[in-house]
N, C-alpha and C positions, 0 to 999 in steps of 0.2 A: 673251312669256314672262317671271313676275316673273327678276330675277334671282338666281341664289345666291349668298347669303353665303359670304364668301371668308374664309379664317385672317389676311388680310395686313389684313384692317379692323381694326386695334385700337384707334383713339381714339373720343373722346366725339365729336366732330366727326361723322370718316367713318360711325361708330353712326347717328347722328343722323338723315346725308343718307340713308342704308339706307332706315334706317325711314320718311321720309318718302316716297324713291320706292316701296316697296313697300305702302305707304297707299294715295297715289295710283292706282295702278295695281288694286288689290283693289277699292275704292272704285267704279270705272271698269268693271268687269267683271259689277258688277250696279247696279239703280234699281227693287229690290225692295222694299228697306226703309226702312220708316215714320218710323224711329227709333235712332239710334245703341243700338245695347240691349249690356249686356256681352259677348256673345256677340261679336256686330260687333267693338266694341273691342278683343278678344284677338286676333281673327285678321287684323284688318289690323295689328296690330305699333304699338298706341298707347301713347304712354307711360302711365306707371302714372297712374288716373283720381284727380283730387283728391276728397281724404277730406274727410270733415267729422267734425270731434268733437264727439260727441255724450254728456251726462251719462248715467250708471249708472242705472237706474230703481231708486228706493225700495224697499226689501223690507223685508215686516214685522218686527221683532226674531225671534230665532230664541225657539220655546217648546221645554219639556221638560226631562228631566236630560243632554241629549248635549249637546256644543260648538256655538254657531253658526258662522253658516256667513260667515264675515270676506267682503266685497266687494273686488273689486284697486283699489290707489291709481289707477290709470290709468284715464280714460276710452276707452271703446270708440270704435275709429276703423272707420268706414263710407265707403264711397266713395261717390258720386254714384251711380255704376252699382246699387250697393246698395240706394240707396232708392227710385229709382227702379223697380227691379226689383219689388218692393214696391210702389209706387205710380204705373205710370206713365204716369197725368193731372195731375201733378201739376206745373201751370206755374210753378211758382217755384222746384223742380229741374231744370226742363226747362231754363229760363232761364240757371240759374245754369252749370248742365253747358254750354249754347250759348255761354256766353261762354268758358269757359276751353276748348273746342275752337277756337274763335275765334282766341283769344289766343296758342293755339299752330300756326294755321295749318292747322286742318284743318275748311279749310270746307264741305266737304262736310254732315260729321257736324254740324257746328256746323248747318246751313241746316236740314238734319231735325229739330234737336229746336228750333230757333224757331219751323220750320210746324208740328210737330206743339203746341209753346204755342198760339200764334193761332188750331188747328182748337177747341181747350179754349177760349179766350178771344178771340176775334178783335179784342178793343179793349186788350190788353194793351198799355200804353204803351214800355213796357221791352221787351217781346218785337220789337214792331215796331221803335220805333229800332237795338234790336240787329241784326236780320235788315236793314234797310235799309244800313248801315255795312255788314256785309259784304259785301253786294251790291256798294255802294262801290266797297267793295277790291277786287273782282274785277273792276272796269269795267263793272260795268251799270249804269249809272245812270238810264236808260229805267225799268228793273226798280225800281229802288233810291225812283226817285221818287214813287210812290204807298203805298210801304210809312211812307217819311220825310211824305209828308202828313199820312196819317192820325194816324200819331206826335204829330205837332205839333197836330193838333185835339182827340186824345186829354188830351195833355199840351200844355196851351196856354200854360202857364205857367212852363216848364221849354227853358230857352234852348237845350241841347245839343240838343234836337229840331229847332229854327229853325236853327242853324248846320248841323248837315249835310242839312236841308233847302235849303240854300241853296246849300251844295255842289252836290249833284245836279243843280241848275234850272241854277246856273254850268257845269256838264256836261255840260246837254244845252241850251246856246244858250238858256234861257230868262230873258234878264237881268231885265227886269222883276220876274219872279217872284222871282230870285236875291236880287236890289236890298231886296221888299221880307221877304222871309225871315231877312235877314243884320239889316236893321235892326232887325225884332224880336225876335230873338238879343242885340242891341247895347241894346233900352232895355231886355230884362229882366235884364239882366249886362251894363251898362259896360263893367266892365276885362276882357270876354271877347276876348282879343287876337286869338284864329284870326277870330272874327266882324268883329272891325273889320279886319283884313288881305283877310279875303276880301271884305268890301263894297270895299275902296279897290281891289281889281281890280276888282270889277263895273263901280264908276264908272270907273273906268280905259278898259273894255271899251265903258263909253256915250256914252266922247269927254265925261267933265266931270272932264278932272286936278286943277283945282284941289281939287273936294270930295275927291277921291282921295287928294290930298294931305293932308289936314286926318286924313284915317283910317289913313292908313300911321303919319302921325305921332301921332295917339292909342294905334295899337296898340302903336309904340317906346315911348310913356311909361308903357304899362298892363304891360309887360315890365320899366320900370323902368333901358332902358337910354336 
């Protein structure tokens, strides 16, 4: 039973934890839906959804002998929920909304609108790495690791692909893979410090300290300290 909110909750804090376990828990009680849609949002108790500002459209000058019609200094603020609502195949809102449910820990909603990107695009580079990290973070990295592949052949050229590819292989015991994921991480960004720390565990992991060594301390010097 979710619980009810009590009068004795009054910081931002305890607000906070509320609404997260009452997320959780809503979230948990159905595997209906397709899609974080605003409706979803209001009634698990999300925080207010980020808006995007968006410009006034053009209107022709006003004709006749009556006053025109002045436009507000302000632009109109739309939320994600909003445009989507309006558009919602649209992977580069899908995207964008997935990350900032992400960002605040509500992975659930976040995982829905990256599968429902990849059902739109299934070679979306940005959809997949994002959908793979959170996998991540949740401990899947079974899961995590076919999503971070295909990332990485999508976007071959883009190191944050190869580094948390390389995570995942380090997570699920497959050093070689780990070994060479992190080093093509490391030649297409250098002073990528999480890439050079996570190879010098890999070698760590393959019994060669010395190379190990050589990358903890690239990654101290690409930190600067």
């Amino acid at each position: 039973m979710i619980r009810k909110r009590e009068p004795r909750w009054q910081s931002a804090a305890e607000r906070a934890r509320v609404a997260a376990e009452l997320i959780e828990e809503a979230e948990s009680l159905t595997e209906t839906s397709t899609i974080a849609s605003p409706a979803d949002v209001a009634r698990a108790g999300l925080p207010p959804p980020v808006t995007a500002e968006l410009p006034l459209p053009v209107l022709p000058p006003a004709t006749g002998s009556g006053p025109g019609t002045d436009l507000p200094d302000q632009p109109v603020a739309l939320t994600l929920d909003d445009l989507l609502a309006a558009d919602p195949n649209n992977v580069a809102l899908l995207v964008q909304r997935a990350a900032a449910l992400a960002a605040a820990a509500h992975y659930r909603a976040a995982r829905r609108d990256y599968e429902h990107a990849l059902r739109q695009d299934p070679a979306h580079g940005e959809a997949l790495t994002g959908l793979g990290v959170l996998l991540s973070r949740k401990g899947l990295w079974a899961e995590a690791v076919p999503r971070l592949r295909q990332a990485a052949e999508v976007e071959a050229g883009r190191a944050t692909a190869w580094y948390y590819l390389g995570e995942a292989l380090n997570h699920v015991d497959d050093l070689d893979g780990a070994r060479s994921a992190y080093e093509r991480a490391v030649e297409l960004e250098p002073t990528n410090t999480k890439a050079l720390y996570g190879l010098g565990i890999v070698l760590d992991r393959l019994n060669r300290p010395d190379e190990a060594t050589r990358m903890y301390r690239r990654s101290r010097e690409a930190t600067g300290r």
